[in-house]
N, CA, C and O of each residue as an XYZ file, in Angstrom:
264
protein
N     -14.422      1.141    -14.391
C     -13.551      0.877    -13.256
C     -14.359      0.249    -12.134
O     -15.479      0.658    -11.828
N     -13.722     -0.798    -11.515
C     -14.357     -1.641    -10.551
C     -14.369     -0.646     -9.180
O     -13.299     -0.177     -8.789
N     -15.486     -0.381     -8.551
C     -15.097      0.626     -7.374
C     -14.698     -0.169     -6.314
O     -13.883      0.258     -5.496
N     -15.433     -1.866     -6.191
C     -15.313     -2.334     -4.920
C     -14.233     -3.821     -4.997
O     -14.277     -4.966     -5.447
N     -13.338     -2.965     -4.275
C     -12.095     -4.108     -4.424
C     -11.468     -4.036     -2.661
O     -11.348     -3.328     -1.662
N     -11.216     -5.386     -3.267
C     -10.869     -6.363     -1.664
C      -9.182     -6.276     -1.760
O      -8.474     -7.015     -2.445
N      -8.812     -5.364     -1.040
C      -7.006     -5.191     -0.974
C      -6.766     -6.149      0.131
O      -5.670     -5.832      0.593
N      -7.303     -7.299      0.878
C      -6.276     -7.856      1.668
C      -5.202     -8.435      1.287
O      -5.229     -9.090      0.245
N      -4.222     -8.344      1.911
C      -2.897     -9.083      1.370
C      -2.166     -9.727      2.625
O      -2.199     -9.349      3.796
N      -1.526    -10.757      2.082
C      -0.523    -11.096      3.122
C       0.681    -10.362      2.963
O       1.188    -10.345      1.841
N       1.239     -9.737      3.923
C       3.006     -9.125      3.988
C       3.466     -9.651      5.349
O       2.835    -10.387      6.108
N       4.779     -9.091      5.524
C       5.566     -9.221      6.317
C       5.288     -8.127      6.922
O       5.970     -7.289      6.333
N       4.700     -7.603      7.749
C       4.162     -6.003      8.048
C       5.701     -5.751      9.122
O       6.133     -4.598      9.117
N       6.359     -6.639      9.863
C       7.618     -6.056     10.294
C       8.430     -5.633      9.041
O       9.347     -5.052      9.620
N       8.635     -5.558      8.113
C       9.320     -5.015      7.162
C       9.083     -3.416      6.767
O       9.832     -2.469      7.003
N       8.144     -3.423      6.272
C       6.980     -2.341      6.304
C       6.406     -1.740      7.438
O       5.204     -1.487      7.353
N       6.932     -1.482      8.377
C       6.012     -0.703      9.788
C       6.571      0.141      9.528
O       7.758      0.291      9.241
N       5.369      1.102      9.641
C       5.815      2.715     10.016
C       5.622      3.269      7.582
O       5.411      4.423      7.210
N       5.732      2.472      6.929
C       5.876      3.286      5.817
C       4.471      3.019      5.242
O       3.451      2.623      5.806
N       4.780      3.446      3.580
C       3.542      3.685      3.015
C       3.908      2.481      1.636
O       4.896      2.452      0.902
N       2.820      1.665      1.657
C       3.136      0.643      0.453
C       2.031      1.105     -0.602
O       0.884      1.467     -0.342
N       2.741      0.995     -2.064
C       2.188      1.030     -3.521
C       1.992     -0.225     -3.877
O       2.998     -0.909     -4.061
N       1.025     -0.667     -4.010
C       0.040     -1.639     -4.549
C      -0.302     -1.702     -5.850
O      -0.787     -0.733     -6.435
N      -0.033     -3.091     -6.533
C      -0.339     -3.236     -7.890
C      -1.312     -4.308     -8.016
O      -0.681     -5.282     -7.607
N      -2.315     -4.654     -8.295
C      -2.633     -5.698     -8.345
C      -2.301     -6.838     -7.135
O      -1.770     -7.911     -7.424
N      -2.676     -6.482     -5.750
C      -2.476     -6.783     -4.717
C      -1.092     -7.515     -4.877
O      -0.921     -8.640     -4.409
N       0.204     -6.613     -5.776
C       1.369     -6.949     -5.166
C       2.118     -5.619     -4.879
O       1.762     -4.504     -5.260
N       3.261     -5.939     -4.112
C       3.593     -4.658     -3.612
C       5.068     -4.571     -4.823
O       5.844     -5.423     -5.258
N       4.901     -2.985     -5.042
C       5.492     -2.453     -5.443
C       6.522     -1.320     -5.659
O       7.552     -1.290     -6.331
N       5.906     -0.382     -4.861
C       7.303      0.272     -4.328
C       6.780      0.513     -2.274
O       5.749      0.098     -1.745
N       8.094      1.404     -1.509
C       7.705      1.527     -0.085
C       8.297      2.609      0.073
O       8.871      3.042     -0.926
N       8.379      3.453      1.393
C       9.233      4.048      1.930
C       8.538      5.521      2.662
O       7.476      5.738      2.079
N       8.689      6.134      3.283
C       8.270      6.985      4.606
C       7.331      7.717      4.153
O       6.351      7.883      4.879
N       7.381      8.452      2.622
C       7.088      9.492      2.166
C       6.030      9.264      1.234
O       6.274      8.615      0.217
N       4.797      9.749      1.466
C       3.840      9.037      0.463
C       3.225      9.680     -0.654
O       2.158      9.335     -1.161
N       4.043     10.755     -1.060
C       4.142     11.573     -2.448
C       4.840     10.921     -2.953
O       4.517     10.206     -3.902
N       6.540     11.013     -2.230
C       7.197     10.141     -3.280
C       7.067      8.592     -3.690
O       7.794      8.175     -4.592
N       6.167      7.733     -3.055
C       6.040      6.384     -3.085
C       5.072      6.696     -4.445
O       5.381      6.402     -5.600
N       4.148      7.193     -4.125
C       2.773      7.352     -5.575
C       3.599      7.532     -6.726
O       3.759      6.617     -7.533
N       4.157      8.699     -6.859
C       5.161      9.463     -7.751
C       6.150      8.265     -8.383
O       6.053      7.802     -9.519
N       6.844      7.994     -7.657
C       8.019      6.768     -8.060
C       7.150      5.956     -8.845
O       7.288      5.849    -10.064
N       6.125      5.296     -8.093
C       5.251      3.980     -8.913
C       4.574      4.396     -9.645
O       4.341      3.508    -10.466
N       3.818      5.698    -10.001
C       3.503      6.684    -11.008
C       3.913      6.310    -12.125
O       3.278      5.802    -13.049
N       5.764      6.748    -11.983
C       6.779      7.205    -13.151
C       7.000      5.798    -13.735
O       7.177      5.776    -14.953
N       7.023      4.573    -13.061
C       7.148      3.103    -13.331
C       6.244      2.220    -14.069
O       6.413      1.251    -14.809
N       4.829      3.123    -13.455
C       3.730      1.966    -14.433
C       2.403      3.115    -14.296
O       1.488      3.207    -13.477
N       2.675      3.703    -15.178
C       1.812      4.821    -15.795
C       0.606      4.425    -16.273
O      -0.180      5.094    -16.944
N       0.504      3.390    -15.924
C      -1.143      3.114    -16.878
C      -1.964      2.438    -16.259
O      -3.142      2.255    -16.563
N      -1.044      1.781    -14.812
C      -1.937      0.645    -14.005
C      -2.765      1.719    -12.396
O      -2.271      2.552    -11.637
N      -3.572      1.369    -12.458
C      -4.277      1.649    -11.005
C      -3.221      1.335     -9.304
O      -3.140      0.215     -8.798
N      -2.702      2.299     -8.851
C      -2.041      2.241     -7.960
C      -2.822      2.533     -6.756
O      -3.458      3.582     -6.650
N      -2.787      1.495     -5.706
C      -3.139      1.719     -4.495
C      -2.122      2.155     -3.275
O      -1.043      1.588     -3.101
N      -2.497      2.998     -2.632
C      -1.195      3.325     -1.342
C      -2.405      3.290     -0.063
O      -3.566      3.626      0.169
N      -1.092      2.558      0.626
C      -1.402      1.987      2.012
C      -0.335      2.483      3.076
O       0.880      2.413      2.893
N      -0.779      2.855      3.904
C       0.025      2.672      5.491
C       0.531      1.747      6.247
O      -0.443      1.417      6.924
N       1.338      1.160      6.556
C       1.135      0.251      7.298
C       1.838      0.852      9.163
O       2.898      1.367      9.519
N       0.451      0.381      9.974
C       1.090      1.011     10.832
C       2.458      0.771     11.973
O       2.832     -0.402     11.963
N       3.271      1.702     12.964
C       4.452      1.410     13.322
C       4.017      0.102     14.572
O       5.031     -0.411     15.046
N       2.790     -0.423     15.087
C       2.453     -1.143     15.735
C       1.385     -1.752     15.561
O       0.465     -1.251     14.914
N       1.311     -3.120     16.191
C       0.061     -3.826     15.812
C      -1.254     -3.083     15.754
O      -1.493     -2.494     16.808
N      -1.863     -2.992     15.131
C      -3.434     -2.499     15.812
C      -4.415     -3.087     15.860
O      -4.617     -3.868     14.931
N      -5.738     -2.948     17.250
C      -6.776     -3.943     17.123
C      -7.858     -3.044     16.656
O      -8.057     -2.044     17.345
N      -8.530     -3.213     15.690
C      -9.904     -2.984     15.392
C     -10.977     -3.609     15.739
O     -11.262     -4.754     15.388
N     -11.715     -2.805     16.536
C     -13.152     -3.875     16.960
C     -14.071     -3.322     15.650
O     -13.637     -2.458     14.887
N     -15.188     -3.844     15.525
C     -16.119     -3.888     14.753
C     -17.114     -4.226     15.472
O     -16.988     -5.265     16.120
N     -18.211     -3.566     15.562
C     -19.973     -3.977     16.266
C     -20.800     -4.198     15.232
O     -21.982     -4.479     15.436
C-alpha cells in the first residue's frame, strides 16, 4: 500500500460545506453530515477499494504555512 498520496482535488466546495466527502480514487463518492454513515455507505458499495473521508469545511479557511 502506497502511504504517500496527494488527495488534492478540484470540487465545488459550496456544495459540500459543512459535510464529510468519501473519496475514491480522487473521485467523490458518497457525502453527507455524518461521517460513520458516509464510510459505512461507501464501505457497503465498494468493499475492496481504499476509501478516503474528508471534511470539507462550513467556511473558507486560510492556512498559513512557515
Amino acid at each position: 500500500m502506497d502511504t504517500k498520496q496527494d488527495f488534492n482535488i478540484n470540487i465545488d466546495s459550496t456544495k459540500y460545506r459543512g459535510k464529510y466527502i468519501a473519496l475514491i480514487d480522487k473521485k467523490i463518492v458518497g457525502s453527507g453530515k455524518n461521517a460513520k454513515l458516509v464510510l459505512d455507505n461507501t464501505r457497503a458499495k465498494y468493499p475492496k477499494k481504499e476509501i478516503v473521508l474528508r471534511k470539507i469545511p462550513e467556511e473558507e479557511t486560510l492556512i498559513l504555512v512557515i
